[in-house]
PyMOL Python script that loads the backbone (N, CA, C, O; Angstrom):
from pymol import cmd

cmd.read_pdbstr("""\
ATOM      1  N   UNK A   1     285.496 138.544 164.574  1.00  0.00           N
ATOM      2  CA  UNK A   1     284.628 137.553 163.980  1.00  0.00           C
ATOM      3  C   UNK A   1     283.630 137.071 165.036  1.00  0.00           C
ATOM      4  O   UNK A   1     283.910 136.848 166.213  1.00  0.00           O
ATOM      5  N   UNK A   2     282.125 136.907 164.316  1.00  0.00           N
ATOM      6  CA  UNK A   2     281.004 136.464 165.469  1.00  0.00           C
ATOM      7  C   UNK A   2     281.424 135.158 165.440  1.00  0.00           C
ATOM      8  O   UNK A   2     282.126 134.523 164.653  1.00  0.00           O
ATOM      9  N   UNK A   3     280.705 134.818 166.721  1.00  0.00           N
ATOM     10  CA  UNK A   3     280.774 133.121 166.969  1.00  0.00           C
ATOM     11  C   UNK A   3     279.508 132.823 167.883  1.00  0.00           C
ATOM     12  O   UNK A   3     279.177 133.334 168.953  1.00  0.00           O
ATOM     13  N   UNK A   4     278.789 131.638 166.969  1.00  0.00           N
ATOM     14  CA  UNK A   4     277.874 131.582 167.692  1.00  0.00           C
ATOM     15  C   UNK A   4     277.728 130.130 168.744  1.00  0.00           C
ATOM     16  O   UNK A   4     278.751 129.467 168.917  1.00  0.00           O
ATOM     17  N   UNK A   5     276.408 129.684 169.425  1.00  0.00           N
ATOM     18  CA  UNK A   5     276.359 128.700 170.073  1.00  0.00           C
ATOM     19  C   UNK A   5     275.007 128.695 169.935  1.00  0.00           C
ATOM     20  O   UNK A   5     274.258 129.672 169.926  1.00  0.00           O
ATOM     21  N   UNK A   6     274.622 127.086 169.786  1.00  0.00           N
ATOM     22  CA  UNK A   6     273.550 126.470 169.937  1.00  0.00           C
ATOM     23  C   UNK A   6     273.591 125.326 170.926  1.00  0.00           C
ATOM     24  O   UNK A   6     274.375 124.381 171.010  1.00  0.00           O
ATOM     25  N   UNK A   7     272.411 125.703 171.738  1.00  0.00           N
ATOM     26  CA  UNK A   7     271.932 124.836 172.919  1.00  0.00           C
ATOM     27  C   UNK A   7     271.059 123.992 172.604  1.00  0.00           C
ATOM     28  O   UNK A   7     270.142 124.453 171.925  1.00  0.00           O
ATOM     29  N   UNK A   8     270.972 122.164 173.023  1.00  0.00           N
ATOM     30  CA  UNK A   8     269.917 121.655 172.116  1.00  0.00           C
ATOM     31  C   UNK A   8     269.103 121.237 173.121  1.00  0.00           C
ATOM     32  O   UNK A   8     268.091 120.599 172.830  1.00  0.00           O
ATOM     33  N   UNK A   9     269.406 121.520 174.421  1.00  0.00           N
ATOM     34  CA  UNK A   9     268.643 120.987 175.528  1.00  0.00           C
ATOM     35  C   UNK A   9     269.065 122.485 176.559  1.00  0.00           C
ATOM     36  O   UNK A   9     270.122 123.116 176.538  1.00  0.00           O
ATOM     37  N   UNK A  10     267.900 122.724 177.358  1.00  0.00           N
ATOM     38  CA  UNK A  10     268.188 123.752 178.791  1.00  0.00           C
ATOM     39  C   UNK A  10     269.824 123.724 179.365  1.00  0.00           C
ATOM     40  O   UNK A  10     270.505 122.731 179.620  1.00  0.00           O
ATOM     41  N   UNK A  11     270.011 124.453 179.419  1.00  0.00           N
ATOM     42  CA  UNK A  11     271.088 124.279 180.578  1.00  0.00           C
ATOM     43  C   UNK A  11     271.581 125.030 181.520  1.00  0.00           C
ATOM     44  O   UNK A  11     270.993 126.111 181.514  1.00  0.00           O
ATOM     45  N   UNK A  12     272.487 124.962 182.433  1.00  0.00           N
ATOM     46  CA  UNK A  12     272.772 125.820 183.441  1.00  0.00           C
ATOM     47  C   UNK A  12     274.568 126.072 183.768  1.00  0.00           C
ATOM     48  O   UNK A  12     275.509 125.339 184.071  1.00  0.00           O
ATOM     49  N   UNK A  13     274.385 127.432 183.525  1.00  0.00           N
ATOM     50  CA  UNK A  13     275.531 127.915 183.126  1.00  0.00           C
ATOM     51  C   UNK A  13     276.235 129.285 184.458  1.00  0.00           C
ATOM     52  O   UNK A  13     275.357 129.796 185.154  1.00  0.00           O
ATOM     53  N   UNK A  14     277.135 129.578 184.614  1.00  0.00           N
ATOM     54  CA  UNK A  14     277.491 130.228 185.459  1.00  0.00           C
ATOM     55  C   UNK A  14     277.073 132.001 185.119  1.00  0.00           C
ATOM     56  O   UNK A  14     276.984 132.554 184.023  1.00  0.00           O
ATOM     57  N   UNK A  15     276.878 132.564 186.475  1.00  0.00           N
ATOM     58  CA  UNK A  15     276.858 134.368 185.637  1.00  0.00           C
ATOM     59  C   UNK A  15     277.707 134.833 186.688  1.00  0.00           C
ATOM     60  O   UNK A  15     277.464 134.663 187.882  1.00  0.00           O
ATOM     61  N   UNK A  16     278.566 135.342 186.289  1.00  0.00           N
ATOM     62  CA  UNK A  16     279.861 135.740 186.877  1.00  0.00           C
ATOM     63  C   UNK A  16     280.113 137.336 186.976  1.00  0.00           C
ATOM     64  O   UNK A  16     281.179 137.948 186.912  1.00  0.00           O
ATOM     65  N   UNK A  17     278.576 137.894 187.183  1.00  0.00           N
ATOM     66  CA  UNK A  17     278.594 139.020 187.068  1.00  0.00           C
ATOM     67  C   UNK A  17     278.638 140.352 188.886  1.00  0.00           C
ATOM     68  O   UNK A  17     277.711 140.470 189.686  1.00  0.00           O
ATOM     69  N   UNK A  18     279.969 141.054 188.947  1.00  0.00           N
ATOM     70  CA  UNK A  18     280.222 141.505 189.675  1.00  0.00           C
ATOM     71  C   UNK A  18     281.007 140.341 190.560  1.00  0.00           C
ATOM     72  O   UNK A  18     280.900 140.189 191.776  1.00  0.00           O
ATOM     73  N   UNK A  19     281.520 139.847 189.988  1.00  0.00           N
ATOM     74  CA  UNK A  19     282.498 138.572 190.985  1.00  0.00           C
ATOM     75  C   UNK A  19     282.056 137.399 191.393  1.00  0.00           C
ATOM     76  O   UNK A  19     282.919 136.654 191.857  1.00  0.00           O
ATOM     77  N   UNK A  20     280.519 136.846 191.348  1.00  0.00           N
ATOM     78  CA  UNK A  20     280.027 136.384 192.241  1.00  0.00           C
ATOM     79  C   UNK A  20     279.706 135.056 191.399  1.00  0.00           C
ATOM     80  O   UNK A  20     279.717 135.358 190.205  1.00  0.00           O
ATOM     81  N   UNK A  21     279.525 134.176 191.522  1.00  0.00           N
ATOM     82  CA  UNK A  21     279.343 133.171 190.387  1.00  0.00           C
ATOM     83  C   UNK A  21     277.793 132.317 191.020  1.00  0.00           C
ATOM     84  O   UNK A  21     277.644 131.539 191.963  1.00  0.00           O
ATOM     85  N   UNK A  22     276.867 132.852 190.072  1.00  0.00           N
ATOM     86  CA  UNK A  22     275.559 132.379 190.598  1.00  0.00           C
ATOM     87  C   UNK A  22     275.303 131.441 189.646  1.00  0.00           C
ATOM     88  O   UNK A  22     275.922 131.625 188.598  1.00  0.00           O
ATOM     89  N   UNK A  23     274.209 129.997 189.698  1.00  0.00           N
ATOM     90  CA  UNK A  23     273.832 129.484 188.392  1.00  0.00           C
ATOM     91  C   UNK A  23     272.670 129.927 188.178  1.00  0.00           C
ATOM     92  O   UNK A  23     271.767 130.060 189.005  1.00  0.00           O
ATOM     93  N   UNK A  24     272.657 130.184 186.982  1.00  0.00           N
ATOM     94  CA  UNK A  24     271.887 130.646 185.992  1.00  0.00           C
ATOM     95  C   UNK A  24     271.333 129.556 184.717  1.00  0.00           C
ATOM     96  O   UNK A  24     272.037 128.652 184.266  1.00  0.00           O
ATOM     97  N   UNK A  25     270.051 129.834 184.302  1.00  0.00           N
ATOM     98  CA  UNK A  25     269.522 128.995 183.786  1.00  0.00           C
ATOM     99  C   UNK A  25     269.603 129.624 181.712  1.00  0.00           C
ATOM    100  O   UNK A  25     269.126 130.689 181.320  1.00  0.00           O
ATOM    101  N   UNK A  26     270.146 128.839 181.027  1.00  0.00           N
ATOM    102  CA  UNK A  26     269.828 129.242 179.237  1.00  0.00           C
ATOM    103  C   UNK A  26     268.991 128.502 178.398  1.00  0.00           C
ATOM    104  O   UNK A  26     269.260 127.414 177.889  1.00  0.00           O
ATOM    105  N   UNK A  27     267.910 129.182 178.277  1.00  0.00           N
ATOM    106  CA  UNK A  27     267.050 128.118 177.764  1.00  0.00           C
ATOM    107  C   UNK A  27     267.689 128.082 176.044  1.00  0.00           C
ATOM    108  O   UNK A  27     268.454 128.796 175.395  1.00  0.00           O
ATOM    109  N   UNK A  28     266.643 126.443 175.694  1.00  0.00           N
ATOM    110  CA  UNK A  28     267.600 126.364 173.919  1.00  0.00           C
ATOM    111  C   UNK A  28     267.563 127.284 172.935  1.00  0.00           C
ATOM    112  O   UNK A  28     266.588 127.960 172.607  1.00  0.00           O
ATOM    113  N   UNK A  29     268.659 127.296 172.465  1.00  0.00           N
ATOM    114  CA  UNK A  29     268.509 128.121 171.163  1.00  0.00           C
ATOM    115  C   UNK A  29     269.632 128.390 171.216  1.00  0.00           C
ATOM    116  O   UNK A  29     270.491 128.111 172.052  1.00  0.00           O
ATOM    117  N   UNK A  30     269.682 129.298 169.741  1.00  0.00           N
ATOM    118  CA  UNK A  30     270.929 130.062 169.386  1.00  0.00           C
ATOM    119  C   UNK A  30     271.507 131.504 169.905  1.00  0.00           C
ATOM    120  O   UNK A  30     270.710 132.440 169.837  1.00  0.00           O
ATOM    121  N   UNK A  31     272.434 131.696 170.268  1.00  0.00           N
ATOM    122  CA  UNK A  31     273.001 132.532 171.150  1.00  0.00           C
ATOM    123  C   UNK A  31     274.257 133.247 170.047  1.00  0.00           C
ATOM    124  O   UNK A  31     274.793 132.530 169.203  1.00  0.00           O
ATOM    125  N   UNK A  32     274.567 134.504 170.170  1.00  0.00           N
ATOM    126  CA  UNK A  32     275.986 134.718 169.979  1.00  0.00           C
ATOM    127  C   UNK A  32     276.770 135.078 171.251  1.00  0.00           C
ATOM    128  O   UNK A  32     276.355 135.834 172.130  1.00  0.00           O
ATOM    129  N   UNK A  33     277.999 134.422 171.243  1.00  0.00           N
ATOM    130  CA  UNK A  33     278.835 134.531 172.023  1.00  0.00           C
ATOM    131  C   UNK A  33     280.052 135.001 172.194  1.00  0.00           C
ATOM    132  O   UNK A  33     280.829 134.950 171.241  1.00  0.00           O
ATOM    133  N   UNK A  34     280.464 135.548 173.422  1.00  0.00           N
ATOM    134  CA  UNK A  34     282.405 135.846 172.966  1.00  0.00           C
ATOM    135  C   UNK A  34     282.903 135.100 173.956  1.00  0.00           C
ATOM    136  O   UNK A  34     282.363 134.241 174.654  1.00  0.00           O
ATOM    137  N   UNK A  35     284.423 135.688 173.935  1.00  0.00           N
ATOM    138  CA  UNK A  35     285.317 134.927 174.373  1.00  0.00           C
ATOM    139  C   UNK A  35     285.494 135.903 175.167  1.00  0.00           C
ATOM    140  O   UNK A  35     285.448 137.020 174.652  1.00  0.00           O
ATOM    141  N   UNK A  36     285.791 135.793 176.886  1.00  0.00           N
ATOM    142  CA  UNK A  36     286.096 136.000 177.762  1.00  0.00           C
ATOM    143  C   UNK A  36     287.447 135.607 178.628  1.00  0.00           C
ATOM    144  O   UNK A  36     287.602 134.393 178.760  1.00  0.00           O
ATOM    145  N   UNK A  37     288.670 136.639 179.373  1.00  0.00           N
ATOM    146  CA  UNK A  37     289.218 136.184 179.585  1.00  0.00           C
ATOM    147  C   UNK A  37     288.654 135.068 181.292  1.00  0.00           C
ATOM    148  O   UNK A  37     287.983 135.487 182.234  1.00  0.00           O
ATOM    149  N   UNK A  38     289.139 133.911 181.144  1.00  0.00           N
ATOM    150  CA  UNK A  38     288.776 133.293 182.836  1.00  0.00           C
ATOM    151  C   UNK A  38     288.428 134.355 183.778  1.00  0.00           C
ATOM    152  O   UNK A  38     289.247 135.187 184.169  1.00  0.00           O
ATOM    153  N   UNK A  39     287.370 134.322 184.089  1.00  0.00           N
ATOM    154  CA  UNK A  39     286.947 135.326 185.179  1.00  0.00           C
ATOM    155  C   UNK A  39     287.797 134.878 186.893  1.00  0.00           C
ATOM    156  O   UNK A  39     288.162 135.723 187.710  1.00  0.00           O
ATOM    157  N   UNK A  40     287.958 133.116 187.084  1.00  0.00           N
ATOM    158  CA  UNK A  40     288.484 132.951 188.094  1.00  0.00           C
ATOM    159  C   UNK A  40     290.158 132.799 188.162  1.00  0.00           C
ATOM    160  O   UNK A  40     290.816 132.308 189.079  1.00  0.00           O
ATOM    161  N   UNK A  41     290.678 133.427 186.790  1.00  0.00           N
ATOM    162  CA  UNK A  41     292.480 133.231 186.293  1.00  0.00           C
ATOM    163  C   UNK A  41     292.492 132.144 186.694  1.00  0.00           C
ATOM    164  O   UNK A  41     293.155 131.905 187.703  1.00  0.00           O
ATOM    165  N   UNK A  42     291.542 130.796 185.846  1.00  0.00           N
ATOM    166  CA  UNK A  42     292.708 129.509 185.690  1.00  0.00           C
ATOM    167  C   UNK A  42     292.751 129.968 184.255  1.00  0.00           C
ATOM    168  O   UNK A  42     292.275 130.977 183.736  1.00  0.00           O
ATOM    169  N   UNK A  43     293.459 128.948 183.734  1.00  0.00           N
ATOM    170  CA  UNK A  43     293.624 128.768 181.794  1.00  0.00           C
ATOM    171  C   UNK A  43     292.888 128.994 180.726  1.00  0.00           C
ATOM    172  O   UNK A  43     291.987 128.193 180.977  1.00  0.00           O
ATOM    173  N   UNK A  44     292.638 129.391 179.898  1.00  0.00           N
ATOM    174  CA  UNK A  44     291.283 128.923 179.082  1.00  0.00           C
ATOM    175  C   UNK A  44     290.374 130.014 178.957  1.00  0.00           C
ATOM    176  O   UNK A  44     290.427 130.810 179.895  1.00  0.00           O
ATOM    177  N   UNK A  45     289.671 130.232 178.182  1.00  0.00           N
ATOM    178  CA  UNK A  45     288.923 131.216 177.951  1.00  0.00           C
ATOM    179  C   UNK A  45     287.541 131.146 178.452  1.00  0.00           C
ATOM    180  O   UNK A  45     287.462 130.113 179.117  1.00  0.00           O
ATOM    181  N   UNK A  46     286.585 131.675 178.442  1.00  0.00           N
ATOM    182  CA  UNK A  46     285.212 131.305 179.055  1.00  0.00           C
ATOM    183  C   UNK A  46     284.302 131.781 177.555  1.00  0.00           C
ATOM    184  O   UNK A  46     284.920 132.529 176.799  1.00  0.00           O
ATOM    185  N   UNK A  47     283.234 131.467 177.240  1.00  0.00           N
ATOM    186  CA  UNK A  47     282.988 131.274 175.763  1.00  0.00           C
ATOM    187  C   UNK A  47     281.059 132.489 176.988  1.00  0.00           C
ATOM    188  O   UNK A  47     280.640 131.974 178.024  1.00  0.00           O
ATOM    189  N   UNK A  48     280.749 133.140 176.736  1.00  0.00           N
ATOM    190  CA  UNK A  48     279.468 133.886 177.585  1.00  0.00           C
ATOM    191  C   UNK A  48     278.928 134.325 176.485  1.00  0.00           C
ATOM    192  O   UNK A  48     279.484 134.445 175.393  1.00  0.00           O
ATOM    193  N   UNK A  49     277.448 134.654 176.864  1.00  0.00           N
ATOM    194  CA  UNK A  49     276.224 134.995 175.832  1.00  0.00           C
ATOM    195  C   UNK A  49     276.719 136.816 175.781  1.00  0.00           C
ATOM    196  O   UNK A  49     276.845 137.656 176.673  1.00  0.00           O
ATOM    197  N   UNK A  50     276.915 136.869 174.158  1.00  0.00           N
ATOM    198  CA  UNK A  50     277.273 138.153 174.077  1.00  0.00           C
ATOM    199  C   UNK A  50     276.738 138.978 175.062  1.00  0.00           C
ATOM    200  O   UNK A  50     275.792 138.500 175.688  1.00  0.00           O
ATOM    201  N   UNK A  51     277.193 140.352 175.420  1.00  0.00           N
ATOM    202  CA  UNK A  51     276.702 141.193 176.231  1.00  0.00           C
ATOM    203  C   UNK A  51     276.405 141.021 177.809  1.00  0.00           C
ATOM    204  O   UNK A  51     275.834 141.909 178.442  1.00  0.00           O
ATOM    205  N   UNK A  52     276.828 139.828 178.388  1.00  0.00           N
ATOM    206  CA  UNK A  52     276.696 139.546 179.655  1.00  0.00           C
ATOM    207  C   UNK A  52     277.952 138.554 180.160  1.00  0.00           C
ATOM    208  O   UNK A  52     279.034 138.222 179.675  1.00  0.00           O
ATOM    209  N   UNK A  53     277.286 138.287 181.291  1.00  0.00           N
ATOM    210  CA  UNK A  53     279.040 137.134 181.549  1.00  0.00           C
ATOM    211  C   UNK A  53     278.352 136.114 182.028  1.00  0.00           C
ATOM    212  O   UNK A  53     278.756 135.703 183.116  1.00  0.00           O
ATOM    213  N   UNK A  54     277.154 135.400 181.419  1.00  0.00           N
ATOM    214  CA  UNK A  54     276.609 134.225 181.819  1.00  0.00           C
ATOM    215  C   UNK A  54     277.218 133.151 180.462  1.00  0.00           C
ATOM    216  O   UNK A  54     277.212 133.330 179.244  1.00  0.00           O
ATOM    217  N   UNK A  55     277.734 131.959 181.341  1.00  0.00           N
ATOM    218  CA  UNK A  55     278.175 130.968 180.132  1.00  0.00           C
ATOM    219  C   UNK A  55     279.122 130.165 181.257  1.00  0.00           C
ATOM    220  O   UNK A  55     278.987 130.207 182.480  1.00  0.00           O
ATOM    221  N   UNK A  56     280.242 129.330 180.391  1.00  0.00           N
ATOM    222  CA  UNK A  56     280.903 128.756 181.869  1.00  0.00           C
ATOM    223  C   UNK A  56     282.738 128.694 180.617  1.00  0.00           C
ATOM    224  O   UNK A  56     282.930 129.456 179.669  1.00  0.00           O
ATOM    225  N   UNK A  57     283.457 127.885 180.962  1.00  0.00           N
ATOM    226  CA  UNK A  57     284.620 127.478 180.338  1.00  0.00           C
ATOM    227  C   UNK A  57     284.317 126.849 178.554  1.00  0.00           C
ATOM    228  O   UNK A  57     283.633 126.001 177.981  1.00  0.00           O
ATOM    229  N   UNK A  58     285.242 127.817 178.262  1.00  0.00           N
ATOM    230  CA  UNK A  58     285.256 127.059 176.659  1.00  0.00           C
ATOM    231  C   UNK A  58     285.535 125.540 176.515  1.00  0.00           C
ATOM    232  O   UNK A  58     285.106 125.032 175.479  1.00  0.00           O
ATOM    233  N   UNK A  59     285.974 124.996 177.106  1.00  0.00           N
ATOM    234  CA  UNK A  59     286.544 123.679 177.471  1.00  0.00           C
ATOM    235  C   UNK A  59     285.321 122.789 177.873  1.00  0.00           C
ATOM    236  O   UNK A  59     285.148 121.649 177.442  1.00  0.00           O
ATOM    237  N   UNK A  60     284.570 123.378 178.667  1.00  0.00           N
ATOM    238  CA  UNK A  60     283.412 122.984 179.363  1.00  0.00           C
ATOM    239  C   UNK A  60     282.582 122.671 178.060  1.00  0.00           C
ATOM    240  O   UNK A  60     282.283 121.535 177.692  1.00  0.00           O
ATOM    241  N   UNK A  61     282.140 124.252 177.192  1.00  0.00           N
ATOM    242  CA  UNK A  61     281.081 123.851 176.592  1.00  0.00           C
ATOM    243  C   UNK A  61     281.241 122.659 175.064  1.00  0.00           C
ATOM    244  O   UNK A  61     280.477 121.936 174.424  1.00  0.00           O
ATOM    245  N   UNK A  62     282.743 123.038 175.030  1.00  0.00           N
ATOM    246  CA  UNK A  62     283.199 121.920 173.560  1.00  0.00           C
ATOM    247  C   UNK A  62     282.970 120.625 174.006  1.00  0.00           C
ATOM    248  O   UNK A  62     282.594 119.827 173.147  1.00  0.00           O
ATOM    249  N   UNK A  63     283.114 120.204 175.203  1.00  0.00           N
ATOM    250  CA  UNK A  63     282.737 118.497 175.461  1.00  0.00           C
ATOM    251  C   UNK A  63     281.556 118.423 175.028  1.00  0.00           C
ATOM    252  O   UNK A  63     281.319 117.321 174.535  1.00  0.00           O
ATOM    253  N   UNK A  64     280.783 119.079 175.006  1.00  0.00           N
ATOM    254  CA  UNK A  64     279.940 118.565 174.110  1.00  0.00           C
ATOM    255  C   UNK A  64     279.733 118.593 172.639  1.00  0.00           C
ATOM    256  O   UNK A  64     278.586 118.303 172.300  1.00  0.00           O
ATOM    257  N   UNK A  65     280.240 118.763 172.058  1.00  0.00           N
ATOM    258  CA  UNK A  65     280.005 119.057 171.049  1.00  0.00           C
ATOM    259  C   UNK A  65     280.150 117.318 169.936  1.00  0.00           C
ATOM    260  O   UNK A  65     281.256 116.776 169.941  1.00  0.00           O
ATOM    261  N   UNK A  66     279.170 116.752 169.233  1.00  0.00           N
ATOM    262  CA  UNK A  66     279.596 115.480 168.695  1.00  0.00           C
ATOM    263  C   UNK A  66     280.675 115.678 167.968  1.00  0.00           C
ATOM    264  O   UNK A  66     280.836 116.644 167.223  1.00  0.00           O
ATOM    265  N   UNK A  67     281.662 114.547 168.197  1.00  0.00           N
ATOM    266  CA  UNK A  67     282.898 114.350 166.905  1.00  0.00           C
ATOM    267  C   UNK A  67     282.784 112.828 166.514  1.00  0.00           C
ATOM    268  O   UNK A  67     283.738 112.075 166.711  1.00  0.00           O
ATOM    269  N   UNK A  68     281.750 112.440 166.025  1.00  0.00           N
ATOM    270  CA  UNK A  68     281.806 111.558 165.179  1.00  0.00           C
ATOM    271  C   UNK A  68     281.297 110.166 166.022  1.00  0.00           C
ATOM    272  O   UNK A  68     280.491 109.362 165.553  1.00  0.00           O
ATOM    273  N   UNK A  69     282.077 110.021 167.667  1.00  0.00           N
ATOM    274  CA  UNK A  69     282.636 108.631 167.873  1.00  0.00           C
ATOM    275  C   UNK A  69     281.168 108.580 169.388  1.00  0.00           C
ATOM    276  O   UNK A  69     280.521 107.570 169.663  1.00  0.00           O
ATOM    277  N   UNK A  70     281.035 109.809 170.014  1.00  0.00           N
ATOM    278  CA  UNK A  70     280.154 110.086 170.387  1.00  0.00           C
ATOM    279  C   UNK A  70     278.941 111.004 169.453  1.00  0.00           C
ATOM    280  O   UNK A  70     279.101 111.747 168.485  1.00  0.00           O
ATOM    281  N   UNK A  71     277.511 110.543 170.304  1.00  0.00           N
ATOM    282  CA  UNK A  71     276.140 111.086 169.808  1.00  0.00           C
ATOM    283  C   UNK A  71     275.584 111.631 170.982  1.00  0.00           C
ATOM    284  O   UNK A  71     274.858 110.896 171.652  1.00  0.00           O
ATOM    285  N   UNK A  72     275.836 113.027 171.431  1.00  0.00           N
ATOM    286  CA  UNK A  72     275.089 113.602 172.332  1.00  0.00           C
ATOM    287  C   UNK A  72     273.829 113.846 172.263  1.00  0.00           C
ATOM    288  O   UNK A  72     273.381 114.505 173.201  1.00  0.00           O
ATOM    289  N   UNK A  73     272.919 113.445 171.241  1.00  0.00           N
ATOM    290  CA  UNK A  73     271.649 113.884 170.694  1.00  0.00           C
ATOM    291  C   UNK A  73     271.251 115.363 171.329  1.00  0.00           C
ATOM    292  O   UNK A  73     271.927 116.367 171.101  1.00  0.00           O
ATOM    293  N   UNK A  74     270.086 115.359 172.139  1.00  0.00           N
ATOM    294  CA  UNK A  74     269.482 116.939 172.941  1.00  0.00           C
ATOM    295  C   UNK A  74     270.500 117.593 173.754  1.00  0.00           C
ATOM    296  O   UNK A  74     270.332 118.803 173.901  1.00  0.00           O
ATOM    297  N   UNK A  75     272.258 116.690 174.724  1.00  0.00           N
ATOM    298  CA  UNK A  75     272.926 117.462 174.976  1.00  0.00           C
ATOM    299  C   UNK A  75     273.831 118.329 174.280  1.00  0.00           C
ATOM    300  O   UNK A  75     274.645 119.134 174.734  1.00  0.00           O
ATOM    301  N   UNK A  76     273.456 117.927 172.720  1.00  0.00           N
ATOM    302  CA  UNK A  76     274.752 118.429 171.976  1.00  0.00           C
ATOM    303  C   UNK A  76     274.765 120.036 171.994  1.00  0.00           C
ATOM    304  O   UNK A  76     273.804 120.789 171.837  1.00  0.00           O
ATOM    305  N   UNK A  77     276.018 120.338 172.210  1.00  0.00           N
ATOM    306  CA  UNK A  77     276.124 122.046 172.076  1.00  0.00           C
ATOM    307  C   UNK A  77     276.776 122.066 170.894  1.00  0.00           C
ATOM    308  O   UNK A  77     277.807 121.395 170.855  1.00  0.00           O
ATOM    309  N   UNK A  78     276.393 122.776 169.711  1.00  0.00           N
ATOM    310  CA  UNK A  78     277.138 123.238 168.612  1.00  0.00           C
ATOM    311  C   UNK A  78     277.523 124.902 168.837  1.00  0.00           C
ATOM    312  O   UNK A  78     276.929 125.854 169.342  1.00  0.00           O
ATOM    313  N   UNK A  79     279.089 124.670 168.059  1.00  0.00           N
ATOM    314  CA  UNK A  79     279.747 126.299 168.399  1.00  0.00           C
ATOM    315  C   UNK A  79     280.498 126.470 166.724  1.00  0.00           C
ATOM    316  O   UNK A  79     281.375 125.699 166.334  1.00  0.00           O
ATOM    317  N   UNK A  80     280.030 127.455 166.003  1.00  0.00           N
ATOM    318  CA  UNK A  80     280.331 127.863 164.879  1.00  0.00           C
ATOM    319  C   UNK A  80     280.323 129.589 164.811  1.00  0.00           C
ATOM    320  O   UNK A  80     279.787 130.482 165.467  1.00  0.00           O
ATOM    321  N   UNK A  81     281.264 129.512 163.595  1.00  0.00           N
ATOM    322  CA  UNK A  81     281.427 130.867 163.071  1.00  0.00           C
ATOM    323  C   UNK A  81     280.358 131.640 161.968  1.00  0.00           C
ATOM    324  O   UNK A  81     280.448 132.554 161.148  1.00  0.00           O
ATOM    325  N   UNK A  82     279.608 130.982 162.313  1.00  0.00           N
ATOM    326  CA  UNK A  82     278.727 131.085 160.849  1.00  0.00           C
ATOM    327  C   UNK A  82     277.314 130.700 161.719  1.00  0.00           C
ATOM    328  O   UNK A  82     277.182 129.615 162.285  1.00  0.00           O
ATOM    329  N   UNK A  83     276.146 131.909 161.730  1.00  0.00           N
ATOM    330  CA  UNK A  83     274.803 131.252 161.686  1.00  0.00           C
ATOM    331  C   UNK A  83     274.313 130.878 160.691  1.00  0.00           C
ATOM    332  O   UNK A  83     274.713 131.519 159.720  1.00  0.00           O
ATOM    333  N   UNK A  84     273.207 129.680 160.338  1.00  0.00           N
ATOM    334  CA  UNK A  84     273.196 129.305 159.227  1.00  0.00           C
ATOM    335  C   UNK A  84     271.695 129.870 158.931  1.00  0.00           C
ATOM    336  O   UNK A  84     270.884 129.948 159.853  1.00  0.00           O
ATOM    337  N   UNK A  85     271.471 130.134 158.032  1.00  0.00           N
ATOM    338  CA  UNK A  85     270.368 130.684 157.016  1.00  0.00           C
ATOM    339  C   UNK A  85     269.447 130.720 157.615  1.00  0.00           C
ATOM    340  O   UNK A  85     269.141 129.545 157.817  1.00  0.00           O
ATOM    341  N   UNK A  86     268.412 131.660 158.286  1.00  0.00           N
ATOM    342  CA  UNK A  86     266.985 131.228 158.939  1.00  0.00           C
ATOM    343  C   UNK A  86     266.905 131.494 160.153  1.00  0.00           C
ATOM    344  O   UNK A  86     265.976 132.071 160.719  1.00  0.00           O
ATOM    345  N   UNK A  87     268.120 130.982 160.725  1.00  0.00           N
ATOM    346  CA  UNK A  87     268.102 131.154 162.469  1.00  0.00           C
ATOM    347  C   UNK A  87     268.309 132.160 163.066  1.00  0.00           C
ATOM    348  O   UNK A  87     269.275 132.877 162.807  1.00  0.00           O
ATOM    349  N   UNK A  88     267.196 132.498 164.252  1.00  0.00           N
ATOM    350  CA  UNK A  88     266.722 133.650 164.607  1.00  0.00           C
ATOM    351  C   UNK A  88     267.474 133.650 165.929  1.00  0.00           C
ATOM    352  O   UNK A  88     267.137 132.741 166.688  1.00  0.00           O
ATOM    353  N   UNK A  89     268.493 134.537 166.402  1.00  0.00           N
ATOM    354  CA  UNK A  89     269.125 134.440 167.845  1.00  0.00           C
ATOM    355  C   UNK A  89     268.286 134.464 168.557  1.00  0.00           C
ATOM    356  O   UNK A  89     267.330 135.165 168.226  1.00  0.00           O
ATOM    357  N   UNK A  90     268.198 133.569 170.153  1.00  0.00           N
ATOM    358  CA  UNK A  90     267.541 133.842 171.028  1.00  0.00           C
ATOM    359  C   UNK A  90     268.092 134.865 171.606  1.00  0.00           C
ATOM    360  O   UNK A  90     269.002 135.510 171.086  1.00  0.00           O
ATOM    361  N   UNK A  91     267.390 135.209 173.197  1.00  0.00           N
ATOM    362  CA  UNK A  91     267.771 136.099 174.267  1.00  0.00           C
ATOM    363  C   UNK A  91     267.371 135.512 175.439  1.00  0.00           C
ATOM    364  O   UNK A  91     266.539 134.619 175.604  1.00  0.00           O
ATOM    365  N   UNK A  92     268.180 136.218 176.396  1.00  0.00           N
ATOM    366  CA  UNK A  92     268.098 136.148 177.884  1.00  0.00           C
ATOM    367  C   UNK A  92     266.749 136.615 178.480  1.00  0.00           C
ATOM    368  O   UNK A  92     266.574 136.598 179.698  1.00  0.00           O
TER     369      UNK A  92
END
""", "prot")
cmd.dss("prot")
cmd.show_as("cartoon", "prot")
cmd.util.cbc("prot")
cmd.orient("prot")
């Protein structure tokens, strides 16, 4: 199953590509993403922009996400199973 992510503001995310953990910049938009096992074996999965290993901890990116009691407005990251009607994936 796809899973996607929406960025509502820039952000800077890890690329963990060949071992090395550089930051890297994602500009907004919609992304599809997978699930990665921890690149550094702690817990937890790492949630990265399909096809690459830039992204950071699944854990990381759900704090943002609003549940009701907080209003992240432009930081909010939304993560769904479903793109919704219209929306055009970005790219790297």
């Amino acid at each position: 199953m796809a899973t996607f992510m929406c960025l509502k503001r820039n952000w800077e995310a890890f690329d963990v590509t060949a071992g090395n953990r550089r930051d890297t910049f994602i500009p907004i938009g919609w992304y599809e993403v997978e699930r990665i096992k921890n690149p550094f074996d702690f817990e937890g999965c790492w949630l990265v922009i399909k096809g690459t290993l830039i992204g950071a901890s699944e854990g990381s990116w759900r704090q943002w996400i609003n549940d009701g009691e907080i209003d992240w407005e432009n930081y909010e990251v939304v993560i769904t199973d479903t793109l919704p009607e219209g929306v055009v994936l970005s790219t790297l």
